[in-house]
C-alpha positions as a Markdown table, in Angstrom:
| # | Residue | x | y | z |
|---|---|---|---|---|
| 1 | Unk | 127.9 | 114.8 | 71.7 |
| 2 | Unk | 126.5 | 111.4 | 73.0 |
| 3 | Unk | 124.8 | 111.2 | 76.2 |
| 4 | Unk | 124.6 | 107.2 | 77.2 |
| 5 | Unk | 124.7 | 106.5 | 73.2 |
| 6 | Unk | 122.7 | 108.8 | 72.1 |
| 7 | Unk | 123.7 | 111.5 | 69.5 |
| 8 | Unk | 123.0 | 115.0 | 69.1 |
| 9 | Unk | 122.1 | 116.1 | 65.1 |
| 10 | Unk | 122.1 | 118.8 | 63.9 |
| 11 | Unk | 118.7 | 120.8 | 63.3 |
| 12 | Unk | 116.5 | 119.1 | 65.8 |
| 13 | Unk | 117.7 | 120.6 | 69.2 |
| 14 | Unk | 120.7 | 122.0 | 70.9 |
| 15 | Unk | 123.1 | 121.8 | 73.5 |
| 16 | Unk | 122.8 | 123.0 | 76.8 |
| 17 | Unk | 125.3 | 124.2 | 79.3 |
| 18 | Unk | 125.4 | 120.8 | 80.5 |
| 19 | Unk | 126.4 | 119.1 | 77.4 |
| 20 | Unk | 122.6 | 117.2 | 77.1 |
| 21 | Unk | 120.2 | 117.5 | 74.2 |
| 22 | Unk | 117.3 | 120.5 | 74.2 |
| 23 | Unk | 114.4 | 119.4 | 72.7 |
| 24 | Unk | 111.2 | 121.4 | 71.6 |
| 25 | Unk | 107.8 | 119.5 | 72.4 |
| 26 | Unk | 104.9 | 119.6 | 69.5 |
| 27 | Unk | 102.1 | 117.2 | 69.2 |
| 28 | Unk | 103.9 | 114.4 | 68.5 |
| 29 | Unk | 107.3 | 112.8 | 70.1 |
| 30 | Unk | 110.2 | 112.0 | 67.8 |
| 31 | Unk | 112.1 | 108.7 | 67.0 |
| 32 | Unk | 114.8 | 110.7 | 68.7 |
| 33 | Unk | 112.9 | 112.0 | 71.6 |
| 34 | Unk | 111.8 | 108.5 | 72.8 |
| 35 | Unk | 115.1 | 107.2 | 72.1 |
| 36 | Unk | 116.9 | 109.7 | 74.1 |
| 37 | Unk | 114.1 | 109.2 | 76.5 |
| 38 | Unk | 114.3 | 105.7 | 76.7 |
| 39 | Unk | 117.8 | 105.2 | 77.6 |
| 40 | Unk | 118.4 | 107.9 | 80.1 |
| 41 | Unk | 115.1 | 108.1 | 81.4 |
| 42 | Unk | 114.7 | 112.1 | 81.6 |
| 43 | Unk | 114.2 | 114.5 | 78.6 |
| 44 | Unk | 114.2 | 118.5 | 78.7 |
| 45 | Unk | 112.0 | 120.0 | 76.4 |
| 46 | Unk | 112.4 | 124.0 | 75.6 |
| 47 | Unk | 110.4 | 127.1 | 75.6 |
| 48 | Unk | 107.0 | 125.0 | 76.4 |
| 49 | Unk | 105.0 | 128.5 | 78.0 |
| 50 | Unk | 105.9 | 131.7 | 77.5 |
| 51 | Unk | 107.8 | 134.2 | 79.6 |
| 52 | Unk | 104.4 | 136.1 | 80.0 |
| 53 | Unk | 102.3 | 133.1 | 80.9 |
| 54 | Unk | 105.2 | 132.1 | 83.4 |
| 55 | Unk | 104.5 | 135.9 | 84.6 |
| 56 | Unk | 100.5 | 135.3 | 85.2 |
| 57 | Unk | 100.7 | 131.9 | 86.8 |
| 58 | Unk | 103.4 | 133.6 | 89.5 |
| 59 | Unk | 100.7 | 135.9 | 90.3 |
| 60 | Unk | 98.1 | 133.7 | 90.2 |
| 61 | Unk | 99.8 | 131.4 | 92.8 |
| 62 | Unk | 100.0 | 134.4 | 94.9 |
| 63 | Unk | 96.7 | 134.9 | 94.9 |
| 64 | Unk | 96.1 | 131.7 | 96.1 |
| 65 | Unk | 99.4 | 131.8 | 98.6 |
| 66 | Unk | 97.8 | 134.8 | 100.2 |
| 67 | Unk | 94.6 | 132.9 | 100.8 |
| 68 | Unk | 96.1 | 129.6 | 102.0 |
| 69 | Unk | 98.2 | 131.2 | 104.3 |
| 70 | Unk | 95.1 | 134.0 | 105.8 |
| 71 | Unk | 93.0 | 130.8 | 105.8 |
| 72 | Unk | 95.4 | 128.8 | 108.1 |
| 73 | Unk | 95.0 | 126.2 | 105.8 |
| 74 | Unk | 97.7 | 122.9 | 107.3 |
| 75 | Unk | 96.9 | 119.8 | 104.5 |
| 76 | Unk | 95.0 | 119.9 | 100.5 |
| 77 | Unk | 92.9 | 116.4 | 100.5 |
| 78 | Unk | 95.7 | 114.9 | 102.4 |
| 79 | Unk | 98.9 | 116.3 | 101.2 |
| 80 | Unk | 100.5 | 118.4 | 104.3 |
| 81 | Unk | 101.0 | 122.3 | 102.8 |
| 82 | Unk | 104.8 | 123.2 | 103.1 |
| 83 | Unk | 104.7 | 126.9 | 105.0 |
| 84 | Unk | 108.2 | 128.9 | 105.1 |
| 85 | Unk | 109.7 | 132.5 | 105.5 |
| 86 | Unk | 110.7 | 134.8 | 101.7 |
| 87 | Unk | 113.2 | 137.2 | 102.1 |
| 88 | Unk | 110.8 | 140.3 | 102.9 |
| 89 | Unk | 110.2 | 138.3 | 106.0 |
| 90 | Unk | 106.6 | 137.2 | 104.6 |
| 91 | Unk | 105.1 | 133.7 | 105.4 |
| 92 | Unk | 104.9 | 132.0 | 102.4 |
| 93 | Unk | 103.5 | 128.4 | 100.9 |
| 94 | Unk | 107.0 | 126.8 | 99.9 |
| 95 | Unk | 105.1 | 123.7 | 98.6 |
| 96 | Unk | 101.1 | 123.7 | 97.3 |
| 97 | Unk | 99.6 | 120.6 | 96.1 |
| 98 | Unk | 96.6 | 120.5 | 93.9 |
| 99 | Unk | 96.4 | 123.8 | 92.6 |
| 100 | Unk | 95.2 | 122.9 | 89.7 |
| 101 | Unk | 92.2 | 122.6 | 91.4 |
| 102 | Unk | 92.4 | 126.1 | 92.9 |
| 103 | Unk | 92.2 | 128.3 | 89.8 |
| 104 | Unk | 91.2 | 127.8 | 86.6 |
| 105 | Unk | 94.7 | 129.2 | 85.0 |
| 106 | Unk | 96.3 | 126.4 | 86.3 |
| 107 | Unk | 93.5 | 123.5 | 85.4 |
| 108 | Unk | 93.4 | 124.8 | 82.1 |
| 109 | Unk | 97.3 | 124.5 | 81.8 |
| 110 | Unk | 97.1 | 120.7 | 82.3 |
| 111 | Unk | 94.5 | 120.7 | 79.0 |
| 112 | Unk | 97.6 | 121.5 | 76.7 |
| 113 | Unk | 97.3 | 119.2 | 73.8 |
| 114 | Unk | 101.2 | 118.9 | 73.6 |
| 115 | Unk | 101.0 | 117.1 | 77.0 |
| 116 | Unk | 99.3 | 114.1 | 75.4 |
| 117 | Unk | 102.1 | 113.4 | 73.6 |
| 118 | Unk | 104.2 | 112.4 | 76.6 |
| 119 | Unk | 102.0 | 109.2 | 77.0 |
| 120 | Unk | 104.0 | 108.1 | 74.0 |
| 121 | Unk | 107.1 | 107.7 | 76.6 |
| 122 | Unk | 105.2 | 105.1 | 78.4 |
| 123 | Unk | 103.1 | 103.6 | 75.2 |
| 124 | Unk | 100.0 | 101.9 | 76.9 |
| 125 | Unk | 96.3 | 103.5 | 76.7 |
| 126 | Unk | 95.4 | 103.9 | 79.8 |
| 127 | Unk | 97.8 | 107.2 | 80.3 |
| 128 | Unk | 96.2 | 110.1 | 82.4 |
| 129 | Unk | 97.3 | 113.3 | 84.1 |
| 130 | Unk | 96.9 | 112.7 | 87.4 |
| 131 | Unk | 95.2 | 115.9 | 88.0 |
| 132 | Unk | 92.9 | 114.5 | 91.1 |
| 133 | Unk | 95.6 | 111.6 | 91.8 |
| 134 | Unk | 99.1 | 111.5 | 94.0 |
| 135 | Unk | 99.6 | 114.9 | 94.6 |
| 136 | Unk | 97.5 | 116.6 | 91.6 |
| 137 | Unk | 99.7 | 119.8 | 89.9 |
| 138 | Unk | 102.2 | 120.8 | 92.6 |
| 139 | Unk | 103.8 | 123.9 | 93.2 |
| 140 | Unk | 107.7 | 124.1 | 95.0 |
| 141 | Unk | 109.3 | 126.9 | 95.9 |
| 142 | Unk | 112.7 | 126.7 | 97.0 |
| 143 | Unk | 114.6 | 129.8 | 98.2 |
| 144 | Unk | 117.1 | 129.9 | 101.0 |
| 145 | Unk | 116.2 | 132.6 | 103.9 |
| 146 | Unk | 116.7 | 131.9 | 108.1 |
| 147 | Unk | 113.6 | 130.8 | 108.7 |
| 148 | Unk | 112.8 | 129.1 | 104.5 |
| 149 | Unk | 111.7 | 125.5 | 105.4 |
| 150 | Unk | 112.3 | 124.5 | 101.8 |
| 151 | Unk | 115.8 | 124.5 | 100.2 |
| 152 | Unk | 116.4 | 120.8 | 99.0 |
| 153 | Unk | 115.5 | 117.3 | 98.6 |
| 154 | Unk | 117.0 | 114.5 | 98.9 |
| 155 | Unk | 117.7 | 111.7 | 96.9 |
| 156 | Unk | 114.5 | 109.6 | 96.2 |
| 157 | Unk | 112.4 | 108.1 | 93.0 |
| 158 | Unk | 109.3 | 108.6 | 92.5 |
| 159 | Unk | 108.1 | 105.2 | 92.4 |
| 160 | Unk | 108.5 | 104.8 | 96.3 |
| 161 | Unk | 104.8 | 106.1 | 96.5 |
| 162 | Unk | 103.6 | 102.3 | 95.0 |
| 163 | Unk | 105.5 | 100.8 | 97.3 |
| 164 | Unk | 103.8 | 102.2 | 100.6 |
| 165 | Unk | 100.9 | 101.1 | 98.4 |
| 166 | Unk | 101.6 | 97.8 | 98.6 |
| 167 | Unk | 101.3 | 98.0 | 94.6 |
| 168 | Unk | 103.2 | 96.6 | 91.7 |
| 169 | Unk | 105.2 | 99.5 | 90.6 |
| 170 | Unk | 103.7 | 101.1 | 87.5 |
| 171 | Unk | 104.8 | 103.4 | 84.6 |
| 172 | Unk | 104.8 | 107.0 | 85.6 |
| 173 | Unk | 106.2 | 110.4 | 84.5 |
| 174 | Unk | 107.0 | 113.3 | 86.5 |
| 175 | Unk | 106.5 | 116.7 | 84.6 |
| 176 | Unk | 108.3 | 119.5 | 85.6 |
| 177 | Unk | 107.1 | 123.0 | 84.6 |
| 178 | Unk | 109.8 | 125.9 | 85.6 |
| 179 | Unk | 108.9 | 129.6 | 86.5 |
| 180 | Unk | 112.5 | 130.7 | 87.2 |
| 181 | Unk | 115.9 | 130.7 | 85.6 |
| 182 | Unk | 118.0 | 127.9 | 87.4 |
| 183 | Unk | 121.9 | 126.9 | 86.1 |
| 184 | Unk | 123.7 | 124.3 | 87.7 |
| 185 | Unk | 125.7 | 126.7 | 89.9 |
| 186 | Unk | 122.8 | 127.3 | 92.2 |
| 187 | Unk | 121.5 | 124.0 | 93.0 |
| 188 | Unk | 118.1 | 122.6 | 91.4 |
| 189 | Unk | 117.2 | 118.9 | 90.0 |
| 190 | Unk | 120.4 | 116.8 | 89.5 |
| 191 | Unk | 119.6 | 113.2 | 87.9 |
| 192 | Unk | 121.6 | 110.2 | 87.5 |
| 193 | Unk | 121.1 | 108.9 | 83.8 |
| 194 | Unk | 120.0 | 105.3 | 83.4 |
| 195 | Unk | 119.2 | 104.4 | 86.5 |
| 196 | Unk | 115.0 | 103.8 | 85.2 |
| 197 | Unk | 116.5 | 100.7 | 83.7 |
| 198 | Unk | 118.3 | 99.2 | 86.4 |
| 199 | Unk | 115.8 | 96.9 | 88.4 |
| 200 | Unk | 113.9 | 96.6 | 91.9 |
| 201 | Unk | 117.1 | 96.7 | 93.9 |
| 202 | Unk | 118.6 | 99.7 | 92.6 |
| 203 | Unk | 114.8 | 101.2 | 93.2 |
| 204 | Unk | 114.6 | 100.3 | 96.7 |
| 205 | Unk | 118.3 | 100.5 | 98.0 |
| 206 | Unk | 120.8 | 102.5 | 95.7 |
| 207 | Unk | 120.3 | 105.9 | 98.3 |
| 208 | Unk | 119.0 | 106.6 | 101.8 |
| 209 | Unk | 115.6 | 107.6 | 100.3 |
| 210 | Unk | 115.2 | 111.6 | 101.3 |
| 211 | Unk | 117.9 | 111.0 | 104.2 |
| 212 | Unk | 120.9 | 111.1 | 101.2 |
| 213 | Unk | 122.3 | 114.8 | 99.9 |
| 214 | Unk | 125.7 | 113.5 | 98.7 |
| 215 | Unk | 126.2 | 114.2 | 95.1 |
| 216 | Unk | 126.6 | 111.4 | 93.0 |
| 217 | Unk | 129.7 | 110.7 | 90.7 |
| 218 | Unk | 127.1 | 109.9 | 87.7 |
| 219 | Unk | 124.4 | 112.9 | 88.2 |
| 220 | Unk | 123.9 | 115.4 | 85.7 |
| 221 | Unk | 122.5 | 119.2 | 86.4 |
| 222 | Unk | 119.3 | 120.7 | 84.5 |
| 223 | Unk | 120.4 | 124.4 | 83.2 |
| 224 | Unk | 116.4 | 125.5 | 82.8 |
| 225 | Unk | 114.6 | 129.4 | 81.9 |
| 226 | Unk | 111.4 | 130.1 | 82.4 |
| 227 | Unk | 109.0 | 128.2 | 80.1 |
| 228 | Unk | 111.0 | 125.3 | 79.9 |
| 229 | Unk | 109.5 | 121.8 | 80.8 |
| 230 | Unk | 111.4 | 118.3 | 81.5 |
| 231 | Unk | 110.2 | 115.0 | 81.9 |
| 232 | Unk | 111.6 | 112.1 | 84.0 |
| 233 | Unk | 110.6 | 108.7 | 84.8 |
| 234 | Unk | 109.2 | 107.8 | 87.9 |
| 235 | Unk | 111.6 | 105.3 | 88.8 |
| 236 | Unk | 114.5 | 107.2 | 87.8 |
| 237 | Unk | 116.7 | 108.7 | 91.0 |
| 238 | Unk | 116.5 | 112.3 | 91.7 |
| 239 | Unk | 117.6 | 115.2 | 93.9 |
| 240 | Unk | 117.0 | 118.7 | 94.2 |
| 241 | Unk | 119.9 | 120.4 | 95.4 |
| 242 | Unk | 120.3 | 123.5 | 97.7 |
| 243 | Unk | 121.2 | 126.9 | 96.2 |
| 244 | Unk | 124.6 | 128.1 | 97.8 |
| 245 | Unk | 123.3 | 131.4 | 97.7 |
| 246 | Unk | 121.3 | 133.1 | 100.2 |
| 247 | Unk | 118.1 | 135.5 | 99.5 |
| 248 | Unk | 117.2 | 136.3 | 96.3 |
| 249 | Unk | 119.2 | 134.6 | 94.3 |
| 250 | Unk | 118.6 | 131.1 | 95.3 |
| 251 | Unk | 114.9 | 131.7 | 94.8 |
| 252 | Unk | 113.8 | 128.7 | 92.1 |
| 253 | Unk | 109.5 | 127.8 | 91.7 |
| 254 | Unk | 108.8 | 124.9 | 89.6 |
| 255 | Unk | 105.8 | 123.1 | 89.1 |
| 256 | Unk | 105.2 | 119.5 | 88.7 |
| 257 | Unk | 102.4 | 117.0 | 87.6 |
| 258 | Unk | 102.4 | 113.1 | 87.2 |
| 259 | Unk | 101.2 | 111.1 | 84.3 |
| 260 | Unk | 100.3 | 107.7 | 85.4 |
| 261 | Unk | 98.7 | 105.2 | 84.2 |
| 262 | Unk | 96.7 | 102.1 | 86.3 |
| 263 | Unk | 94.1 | 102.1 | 88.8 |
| 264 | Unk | 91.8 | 105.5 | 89.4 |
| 265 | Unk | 93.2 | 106.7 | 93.1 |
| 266 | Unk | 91.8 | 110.1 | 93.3 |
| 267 | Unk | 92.4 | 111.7 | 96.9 |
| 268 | Unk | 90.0 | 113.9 | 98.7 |
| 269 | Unk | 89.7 | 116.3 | 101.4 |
| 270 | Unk | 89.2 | 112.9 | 103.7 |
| 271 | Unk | 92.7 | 111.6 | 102.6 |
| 272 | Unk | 95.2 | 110.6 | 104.8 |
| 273 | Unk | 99.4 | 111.6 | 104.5 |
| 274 | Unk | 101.6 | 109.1 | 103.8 |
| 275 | Unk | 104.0 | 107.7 | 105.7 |
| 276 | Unk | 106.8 | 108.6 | 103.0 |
| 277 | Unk | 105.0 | 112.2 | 102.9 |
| 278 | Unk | 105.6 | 112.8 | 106.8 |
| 279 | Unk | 109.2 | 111.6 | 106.1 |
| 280 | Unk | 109.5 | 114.8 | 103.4 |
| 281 | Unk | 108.0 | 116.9 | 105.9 |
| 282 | Unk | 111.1 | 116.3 | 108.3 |
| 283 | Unk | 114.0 | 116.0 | 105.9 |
| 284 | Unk | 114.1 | 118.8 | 103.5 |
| 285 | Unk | 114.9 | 121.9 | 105.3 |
């Protein structure tokens, strides 16, 4: 199996559902994990937490769900708080930010010594995890219900951030930890291989940032379990697709955290939203 040139061997991952390499992450990357890395630009690593840590950090987030949403709470330092409706009819925090900084559980998550050895997929010493930067350890929950606010994204990079920054655009990874089984039958992240590689005017122009749901001829589909952790780069395009199921079923929590590198931008409870976060806000129901 090759996936843009490079090929599976035997005895150091698997194959998922969707034909891709499985990796498992340790301390240190692989010659094949970067090189995998570096050509398609997104890696998916297996069986990083355990089912019964996935478990505690569900409830810990509804600890802190229960609080947000008692507490009225609208923006965390600057990031507007994404409220919607479960099945139970319950008001619930579809997207948290920062909530690494609201229980220990989850700070002490981001200290996992395996994470450091992403940094090797960008390769310069600066690397952090922006745990007070962007939008610190972020929490979306996606589940289709009347009144869910919270069911899809659309196409986008992450890189668009710098931009509206009036920055050069710098290395970044987006990690993704997921809390809940997801095939590519019921929606989730679809990526389109490659396209980290492919310049400033593929960045800026290739989609309709947010505006664009149309699947892509090139995209691929992330089969994930609970546990399981990917990685993609910043500039690489990205959507997460809606579930066609209703209730239940479509219900898919995953967590993400950047690693950047550059400039120290931590935000605060006096930050401003972006522009490009206001334009999230209006176009992902």
């Amino acid at each position: 199996m090759e996936l843009n040139g490079v090929a599976a061997k035997n005895g150091t991952h698997k194959k998922s559902l969707n034909n891709y390499p499985e990796f498992t992450l340790g301390d240190v990357l692989s010659h094949e994990q970067k090189e995998f890395f570096e050509k398609n630009g997104f890696i998916h690593f297996k069986n990083f937490i355990s089912r019964e840590t996935v478990d505690t950090l569900l409830r810990e987030a509804e600890k802190i769900q229960d609080e947000w949403v008692s507490q009225g709470y609208k923006m965390i330092n600057g990031v507007p708080i994404k409220y919607g409706t479960d099945i139970t009819g319950k008001r619930i925090v579809q997207r948290f930010a920062f909530l690494n900084q609201h229980s220990p559980l989850f700070s002490d998550l981001l200290k996992d010594q395996r994470l450091k050895a992403l940094f090797d997929f960008i390769g310069t010493d600066d690397c952090r995890i922006g745990e007070t930067e962007k939008d610190g350890l972020v929490f979306n929950h996606y589940i289709n219900t009347e009144e869910s606010n919270y069911s899809q994204l659309g196409w986008h990079t992450d890189a668009l951030r710098d931009v509206f920054y009036g920055q050069k655009i710098l290395p970044m990874l987006n990690v993704g930890i997921h809390l809940d089984t997801s095939t590519t039958d019921n929606g989730g992240l679809r990526l389109i291989p490659g396209t980290h590689n492919q310049g400033l005017r593929t960045l800026l122009f290739k989609k309709f940032y947010f505006l664009s749901h149309k699947p892509d001829k090139n995209e691929i589909g992330l089969n994930v379990e609970p546990g399981d952790l990917t990685v993609h780069d910043g500039r690489l395009w990205h959507r997460v697709a809606r579930s066609p199921f209703i209730g239940e079923k479509s219900r898919r929590r995953v967590m993400y955290v950047p690693i950047i590198t550059g400039k120290f931008t931590p935000r605060t409870e006096n930050s401003k939203p972006l522009f490009y976060q206001r334009l999230i806000s209006l176009t992902n129901k």
